[in-house]
Each structure stands twice: as structure tokens, then as C-alpha cells.
C-alpha positions, 0 to 999 in steps of 0.5 A: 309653529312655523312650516319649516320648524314642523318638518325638522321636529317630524324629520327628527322623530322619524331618525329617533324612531329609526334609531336601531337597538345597541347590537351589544344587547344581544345575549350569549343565547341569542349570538349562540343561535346563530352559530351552526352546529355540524356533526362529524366535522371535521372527522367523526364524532367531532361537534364543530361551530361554525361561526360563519352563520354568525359572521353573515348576521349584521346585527351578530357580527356588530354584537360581537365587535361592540362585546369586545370593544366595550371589554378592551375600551379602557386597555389602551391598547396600541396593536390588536394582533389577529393569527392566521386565518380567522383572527383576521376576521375580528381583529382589524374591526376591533382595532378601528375600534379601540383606535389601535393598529393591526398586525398579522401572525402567520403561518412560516413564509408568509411575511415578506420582511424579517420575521421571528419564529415561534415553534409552539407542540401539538398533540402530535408533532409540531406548528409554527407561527411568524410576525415581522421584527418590526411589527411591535415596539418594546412596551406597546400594549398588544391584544390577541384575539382570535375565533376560538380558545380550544387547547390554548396552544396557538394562543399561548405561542402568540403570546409567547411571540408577542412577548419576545418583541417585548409587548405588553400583553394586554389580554387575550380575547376569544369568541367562543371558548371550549371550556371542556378543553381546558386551554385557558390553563395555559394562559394562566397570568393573562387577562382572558376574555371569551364571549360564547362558552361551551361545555361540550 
């Protein structure tokens, strides 16, 4: 074998050898260990997860945005619409993902262009979320995501408001879930998809 053939078969093992795992190989146990458990947050006798141990994790971040995007591959998805402020976080990387667009749902005086409102009931008292008028277009398929299903208000809200633009809502999908929560039952009639689960 030529010198030059020889140096481009041992170049071209040494990338097969570099060659990382598929991130999206990772269990729900391992992504779970690397959630941080915080007691007492964010008053007493409250289990938080934080997920920000998880974010800072390269392989864990790219796990979860490969888990979703494998999911959401075959929805033709035209707008992945992320809501104040965590669902930032993984909805414009899955977005560039699945070749869609991003739109942001915000808090009441956020957006500068007109907006519609949508007034959505909390245990006690009352939230509101905002998305410009022109965000979505009669029939474009929309995907919600988020950090968390709890209760499954904010989540149905947005769905509610998507749904007003006359979106299509092609799913909802969460990195952890509550189960103990039950927010899922109010978002009967929709795909739902959450990659951790909790029961406590």
C-alpha cells in the first residue's frame, strides 16, 4: 500500500475510534442522576429538581435534545413554542432540530408588537401568558415544550393560546413529569410526551 493510502486508512480509523456514543443512549436513570435533588426548596417540605446540574452536563443536555427530537421527527412540525423562562431553554435547540421555527410565550408586557392574552386559574389567584398575533399562522403544526409538567396549567393555557391562533397542536413535551401531580389530565386530547417521571 502506498504511504499516502496508509496515512488516510490510519487517519480514518483513529475518527472511527473518536467516534462518541449516540448521546440519546442514555437511560432515564442515568439523565436522573444528574438532576440534583434540593430539599425544602422553595419553601419547607417541597422536593425540588433541578435540572440545572443536567443542562451543564454536555452529554445530558444532547441526550435530552436528541430524546425529543427522535419523538417529534416525523410531526412536521412548523413552530416549537417554548414559555417563559425554562422552555427557552430546549425549545430553540430542538427547533434547529426538527427544521422548524421558535416562538416565544411570555409573561404580560414582554412582547412588543400585538399580542393576544390568555388568563389561565392558579391555586390561588390567577397568571397570564402572552404570544404575538402574528406568531403562528392558521394550521401550522405547533409543539409545546417545556422544563416540567406539574399541575398542567401553564401548559394547557398555552395550548389554549396556540390554539386561539388556530395552530395544530402537534404535542406537548416535558422533560420531567410529576406524575403524582396529575397535570396530565388536563391535557386529555393531546399528544403528551415527558422523558423523566416522578411519583413523588
Amino acid at each position: 500500500m502506498p504511504p499516502s493510502s496508509q496515512k488516510k486508512s490510519s487517519q480514518k480509523k483513529k475518527q472511527q475510534q473518536k467516534k462518541p456514543k449516540s448521546p440519546a443512549g442514555l437511560t432515564a436513570d442515568q439523565l436522573k442522576h444528574m438532576i440534583r435533588e434540593c430539599q425544602d426548596f422553595p419553601k419547607p417540605g417541597i422536593l425540588f429538581y433541578d435540572i440545572t446540574t443536567l443542562l451543564k452536563d454536555k452529554v445530558g443536555f444532547a441526550a435530552l435534545i436528541d430524546k425529543f427530537s427522535e419523538y417529534y421527527a416525523h410531526e412536521q412540525v412548523d413552530l416549537v413554542l417554548g414559555m417563559e423562562a425554562r422552555g427557552f431553554i430546549f425549545s430553540p435547540a430542538l427547533a434547529y432540530r426538527l427544521k422548524a421555527g421558535f416562538v416565544p410565550v411570555r409573561k404580560p408586557g414582554k412582547l412588543p408588537a400585538p399580542t393576544v392574552k390568555y388568563d389561565y386559574a392558579l391555586e390561588y389567584g390567577t397568571n397570564s401568558l402572552e404570544i404575538h398575533k402574528d406568531a403562528i399562522q392558521k394550521g401550522q403544526r405547533v409543539l409545546i415544550v417545556d422544563d416540567l409538567l406539574a399541575t398542567g396549567g401553564t401548559a394547557e393555557a398555552t395550548a389554549k393560546l396556540a390554539s386561539s391562533l388556530g395552530a395544530d397542536i402537534a404535542g406537548l413535551g416535558f422533560v420531567v413529569e410529576l406524575d403524582f401531580l396529575h397535570g396530565r389530565d388536563k391535557l386529555k386530547g393531546y399528544d403528551v410526551m415527558s422523558i423523566l417521571h416522578y411519583d413523588k
